[in-house]
C-alpha positions as semicolon CSV with decimal commas, in nm:
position;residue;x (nm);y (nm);z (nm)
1;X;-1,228;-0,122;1,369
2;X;-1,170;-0,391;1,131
3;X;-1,319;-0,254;0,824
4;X;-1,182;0,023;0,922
5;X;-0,807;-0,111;0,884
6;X;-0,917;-0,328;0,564
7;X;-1,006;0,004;0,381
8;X;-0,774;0,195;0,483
9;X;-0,516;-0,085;0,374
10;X;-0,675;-0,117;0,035
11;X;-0,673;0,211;-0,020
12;X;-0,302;0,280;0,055
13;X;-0,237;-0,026;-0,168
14;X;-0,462;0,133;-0,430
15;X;-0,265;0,462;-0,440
16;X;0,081;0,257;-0,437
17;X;0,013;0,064;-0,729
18;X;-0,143;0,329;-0,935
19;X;0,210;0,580;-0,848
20;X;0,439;0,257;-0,947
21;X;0,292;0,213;-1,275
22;X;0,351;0,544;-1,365
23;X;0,719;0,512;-1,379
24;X;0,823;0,146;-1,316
25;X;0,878;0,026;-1,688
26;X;1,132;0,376;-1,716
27;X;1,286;0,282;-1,400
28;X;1,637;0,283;-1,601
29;X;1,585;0,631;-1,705
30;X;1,505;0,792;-1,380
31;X;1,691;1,016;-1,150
32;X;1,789;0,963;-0,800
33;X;1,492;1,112;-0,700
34;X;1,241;0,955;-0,951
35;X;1,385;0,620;-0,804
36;X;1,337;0,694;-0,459
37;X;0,975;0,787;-0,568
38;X;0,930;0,430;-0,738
39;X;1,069;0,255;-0,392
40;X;0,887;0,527;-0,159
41;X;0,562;0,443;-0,382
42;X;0,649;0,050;-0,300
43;X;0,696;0,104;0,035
44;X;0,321;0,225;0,069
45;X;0,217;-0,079;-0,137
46;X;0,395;-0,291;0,173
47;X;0,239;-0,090;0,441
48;X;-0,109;-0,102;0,282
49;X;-0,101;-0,529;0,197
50;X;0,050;-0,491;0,606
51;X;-0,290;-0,332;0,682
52;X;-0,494;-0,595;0,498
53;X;-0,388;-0,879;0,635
54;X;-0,414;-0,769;1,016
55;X;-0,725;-0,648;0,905
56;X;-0,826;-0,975;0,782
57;X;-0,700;-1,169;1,058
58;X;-0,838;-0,961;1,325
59;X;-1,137;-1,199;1,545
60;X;-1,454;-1,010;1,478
61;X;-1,581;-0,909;1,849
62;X;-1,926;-0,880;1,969
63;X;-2,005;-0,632;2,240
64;X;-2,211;-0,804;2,516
């Protein structure tokens, strides 16, 4: 389950970053909608760097 939450966090954090750089540096020149977009697209990056580190800090278990 752990890798399982690492790469689904680094892929969510993957997508994120590659819609932000689209349209971050014309942030000024954006409508309503292209700026919700840029802050929806930041949100994911949040929720994906969320995912990594639970991921990372989840204890590895062993089933006995």
């Amino acid at each position: 389950m752990r890798k399982v939450i690492i790469i689904f966090g680094a892929i969510i954090t993957v997508i994120g970053i590659y819609q932000v750089s689209k349209y971050l540096f014309d942030y000024n020149m954006l409508t309503q909608y292209g700026k919700g977009y840029v802050w929806g697209s930041i949100f994911l990056i949040m929720i994906g760097v969320i995912f990594l580190i639970i991921g990372l800090k989840m204890k590895y278990r062993t089933h006995k």
